[in-house]
N, C-alpha and C positions, 0 to 999 in steps of 0.2 A: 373377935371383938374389934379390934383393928379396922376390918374391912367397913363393920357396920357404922363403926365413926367416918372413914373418910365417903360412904355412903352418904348417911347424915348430912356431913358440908358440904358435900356436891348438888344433895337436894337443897341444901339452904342457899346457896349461892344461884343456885338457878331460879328458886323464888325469889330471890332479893333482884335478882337481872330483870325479871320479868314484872316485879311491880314497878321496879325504878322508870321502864319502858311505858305501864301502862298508866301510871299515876308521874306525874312530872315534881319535881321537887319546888314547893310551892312559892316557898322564900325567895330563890333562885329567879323565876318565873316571873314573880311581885317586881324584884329588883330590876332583871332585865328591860321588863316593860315602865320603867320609871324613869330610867338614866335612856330610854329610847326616846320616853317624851319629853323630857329636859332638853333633849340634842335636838328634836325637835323643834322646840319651841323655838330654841334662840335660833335655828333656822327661819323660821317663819316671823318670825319680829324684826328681822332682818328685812326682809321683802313686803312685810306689810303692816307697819306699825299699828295693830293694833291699841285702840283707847291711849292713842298717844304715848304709846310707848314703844320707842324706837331705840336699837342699841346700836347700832353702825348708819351713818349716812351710807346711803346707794343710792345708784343711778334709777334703778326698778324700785317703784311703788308703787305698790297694788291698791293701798289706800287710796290714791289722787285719782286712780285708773274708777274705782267703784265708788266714788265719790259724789262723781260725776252722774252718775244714776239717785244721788238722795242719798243719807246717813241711813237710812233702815236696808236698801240693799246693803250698803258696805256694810253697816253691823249684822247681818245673815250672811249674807258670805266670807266675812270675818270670823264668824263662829262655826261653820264649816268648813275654813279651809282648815283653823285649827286643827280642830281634831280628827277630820278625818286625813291631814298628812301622817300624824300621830299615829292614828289606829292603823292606815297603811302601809306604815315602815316595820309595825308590831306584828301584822298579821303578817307582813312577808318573811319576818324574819323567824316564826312559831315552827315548832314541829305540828307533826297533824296529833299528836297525843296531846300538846299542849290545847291545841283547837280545840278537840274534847270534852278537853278539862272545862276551857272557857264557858263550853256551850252550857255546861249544867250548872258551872259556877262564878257566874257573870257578875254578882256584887263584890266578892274581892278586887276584881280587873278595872272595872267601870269606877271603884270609890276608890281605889289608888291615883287614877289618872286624874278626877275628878276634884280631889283634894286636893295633889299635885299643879292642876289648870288652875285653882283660884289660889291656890297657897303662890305659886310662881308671880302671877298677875298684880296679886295686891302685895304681896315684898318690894317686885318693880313702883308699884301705886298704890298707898295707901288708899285714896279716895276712890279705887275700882266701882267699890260694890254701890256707889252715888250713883259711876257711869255708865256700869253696866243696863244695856236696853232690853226690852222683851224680843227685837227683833235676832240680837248677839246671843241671846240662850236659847230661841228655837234654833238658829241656825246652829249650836252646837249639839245638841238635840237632838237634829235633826243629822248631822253629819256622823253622831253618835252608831243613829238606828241604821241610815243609807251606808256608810264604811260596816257594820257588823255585819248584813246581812249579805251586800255584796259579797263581802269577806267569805261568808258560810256556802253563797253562791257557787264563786270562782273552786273552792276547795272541794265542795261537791262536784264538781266536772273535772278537775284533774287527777 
């Protein structure tokens, strides 16, 4: 009887190993990729104030740099550079079981960051959602679709 119990827990343990490996702990996961785009952001607010919102003077501003091109470049490449630093500090730092996971369950990952992007922006500025243009949501959008797939790209050839 002995044997068949410690039988028992060795199979349970090896299932528990093997799900933990193939299914990622999702909370975990959620969390990681939130406190990645938080650090994030205040990276990137730094170097390019977007909609007027600047947390450190620096010497480097990408705003005055894409400026110079018209407000509808700088708000498209404002809303790409966003998120796709985001998505790839997130996908660099993924196991390929977490990739996975993402690939089949993309509305968790996307409405974390997503709620996190505007909840962040309008705390800094209440009048965001005035300033926000057409050209700052495709660019983010857009750097959404361009960082995910790349993403799927790169991880499929290594």
């Amino acid at each position: 009887m002995s044997k068949e119990k410690e039988i028992e827990n060795l199979d349970f343990k090896i299932k528990e190993k093997i799900k933990s490996e193939l299914f990622p702990n999702v909370k975990t996961f959620l969390l990681r990729a939130l406190v990645v785009h938080l650090m994030s952001t205040i990276i990137i607010l730094v170097f390019c104030p977007q909609l007027g919102i600047q947390l450190f003077k620096t010497s480097i501003n990408l705003s005055h740099l894409l400026m110079m091109y018209g407000k509808e470049v700088c708000d498209l490449f404002c809303g790409i550079l966003f998120i796709s630093f985001s998505l790839g500090i997130n996908f660099f730092l993924m196991t390929r079981d977490e990739f996975r996971y993402l690939r089949y369950n993309k509305l968790p990952f996307i409405g974390v960051l997503l709620l996190s992007s505007f909840g962040i922006l309008f705390t800094l500025n209440p009048n965001l959602f005035y300033e926000l243009t057409l050209f700052w949501m495709i660019g983010f959008i857009g750097g959404i679709l361009g960082t995910y797939f790349s993403g799927l790209f790169i991880l499929r050839r290594v």
